[in-house]
N, C-alpha and C positions, 0 to 999 in steps of 0.2 A: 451494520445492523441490517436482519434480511425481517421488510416486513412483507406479509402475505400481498401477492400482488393482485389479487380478485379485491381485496383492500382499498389500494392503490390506484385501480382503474375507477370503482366506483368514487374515489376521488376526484377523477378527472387526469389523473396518468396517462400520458401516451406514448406509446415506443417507437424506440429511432434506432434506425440500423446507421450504425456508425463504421464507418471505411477503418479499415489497419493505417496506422499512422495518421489519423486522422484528430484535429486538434478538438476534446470536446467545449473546454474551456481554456481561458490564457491567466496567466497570473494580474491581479491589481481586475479584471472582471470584476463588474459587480454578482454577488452569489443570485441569483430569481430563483433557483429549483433545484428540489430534492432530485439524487440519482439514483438507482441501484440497477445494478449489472442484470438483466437476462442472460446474456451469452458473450463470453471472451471475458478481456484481461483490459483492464483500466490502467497505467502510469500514473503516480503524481509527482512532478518533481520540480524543479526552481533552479535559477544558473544564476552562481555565487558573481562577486563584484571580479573574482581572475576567470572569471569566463566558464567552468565548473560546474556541470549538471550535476545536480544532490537531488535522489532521489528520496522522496517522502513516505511514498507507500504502494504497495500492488496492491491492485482490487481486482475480485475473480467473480464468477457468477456468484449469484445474492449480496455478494455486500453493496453498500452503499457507501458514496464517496462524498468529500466536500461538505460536510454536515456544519461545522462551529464556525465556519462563515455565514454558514447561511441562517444561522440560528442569531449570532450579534450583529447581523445587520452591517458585514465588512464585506471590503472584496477579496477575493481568493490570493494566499498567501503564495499560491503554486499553480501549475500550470494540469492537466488531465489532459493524458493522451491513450487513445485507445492501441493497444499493445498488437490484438488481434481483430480482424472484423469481432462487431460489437453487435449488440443489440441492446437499446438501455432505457428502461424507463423514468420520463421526467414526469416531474409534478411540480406545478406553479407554488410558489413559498408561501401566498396566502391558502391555497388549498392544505399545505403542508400544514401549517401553522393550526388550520381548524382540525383537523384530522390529528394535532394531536391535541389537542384541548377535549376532542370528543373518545379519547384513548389512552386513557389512564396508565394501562399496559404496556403501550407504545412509549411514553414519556420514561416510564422505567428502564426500557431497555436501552433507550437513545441515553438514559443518564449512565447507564450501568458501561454502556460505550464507551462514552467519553472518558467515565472513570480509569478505563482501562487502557485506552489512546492515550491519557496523560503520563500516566502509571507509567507502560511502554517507553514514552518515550523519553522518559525522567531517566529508568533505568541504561536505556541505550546509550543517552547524552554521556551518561556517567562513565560508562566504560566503554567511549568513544573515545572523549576528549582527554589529549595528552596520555594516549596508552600507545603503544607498541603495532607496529601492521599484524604482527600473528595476534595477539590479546584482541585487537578489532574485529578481525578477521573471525577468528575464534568466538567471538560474544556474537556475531552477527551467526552465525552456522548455528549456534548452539537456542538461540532465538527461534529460528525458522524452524527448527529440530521438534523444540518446543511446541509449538502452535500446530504443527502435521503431520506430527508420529506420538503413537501411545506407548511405545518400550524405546527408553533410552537406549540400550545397547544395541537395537538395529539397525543400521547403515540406512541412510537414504540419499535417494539423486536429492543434489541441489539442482533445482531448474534455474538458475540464474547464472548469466558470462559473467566470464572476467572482468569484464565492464560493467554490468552490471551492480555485481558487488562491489566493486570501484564509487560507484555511484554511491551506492546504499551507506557503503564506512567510510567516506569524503577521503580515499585513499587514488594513486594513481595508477593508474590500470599495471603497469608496468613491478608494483610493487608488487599488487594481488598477485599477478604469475611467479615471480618472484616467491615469496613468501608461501602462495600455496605449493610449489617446491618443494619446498623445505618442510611444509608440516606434511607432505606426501614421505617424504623421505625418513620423517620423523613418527611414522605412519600413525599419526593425528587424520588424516584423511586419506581417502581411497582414488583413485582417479584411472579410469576404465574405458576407452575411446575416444579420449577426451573429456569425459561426461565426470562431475565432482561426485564424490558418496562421503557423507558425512554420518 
């Protein structure tokens, strides 16, 4: 959710320049404060009980991160790592909290969010669990395709490794290469200096 940050400041928002690899929160934290991106790339992700980073989501300039912790009063189910130097600004959860009671507008979009964060992730669970590395593989490419291109039939860079999609489909890296192989060979995908095009 991007809200206006001239908004935001009159709130009581203030910006932090956050270092690359830089932890902004850890998981089981208690939630205090709204975020949303000015500049760079946010990580959220959580390491399974076999030691297994799962990644939960990338956040890019404007969105905002960590929201349904900090709305029921839990701590963060995942960890935020800032991906590239950052810049981010926070807002205290009782300023949050008044700012949206005084924001009608705001409350819509925050639910219309959520709706769609559950939505997401109902769907992903679905044709994650007990499918096939290419079907995961595949569901996830076809997700991202989705959300940052307007004509299906155009190729685009994936910007994420091997690893990284490893993360995202709780698959192991070793498969992804693997597997993306085989849909290159199957030309399901394009793969051009290294670089994915889906």
């Amino acid at each position: 959710m991007h809200i206006d940050t001239d908004l935001l400041y009159t709130w009581g928002a203030i910006a932090k320049k956050v270092p690359k690899n830089a932890i902004i929160f850890y998981e089981n934290d208690p939630a205090l404060s709204f975020f949303q991106i000015l500049e760079g790339t946010v990580k959220m992700s959580y390491t399974n009980e076999d030691g297994k980073d799962l990644t939960i989501g990338v956040f890019n300039k404007g969105d905002s991160f960590g929201e349904p912790p900090l709305i029921i009063g839990e701590p963060y189910p995942a960890s935020a790592l800032a991906q590239t130097d950052c810049v981010i600004l926070k807002l205290s959860r009782l300023n949050f909290f008044s700012f949206l009671e005084e924001n009608p507008e705001a409350q819509k979009k925050i639910l219309k969010l959520f709706a769609s964060r559950i939505y997401n992730k109902i769907v992903f669970s679905k044709n994650i669990i007990n499918h096939k590395p290419e079907h995961r593989i595949q569901y996830f490419l076809d997700n991202f395709k989705r959300q940052h291109s307007t004509k299906s039939n155009q190729k685009i860079k994936i910007p994420y490794t091997r690893q990284e999609i490893a993360d995202f489909t709780g698959l192991r890296v070793e498969t992804v290469i693997r597997t993306l192989t085989l849909m290159k060979k199957n030309k399901k995908i394009e793969i051009i200096d290294h670089k994915l095009f889906y």
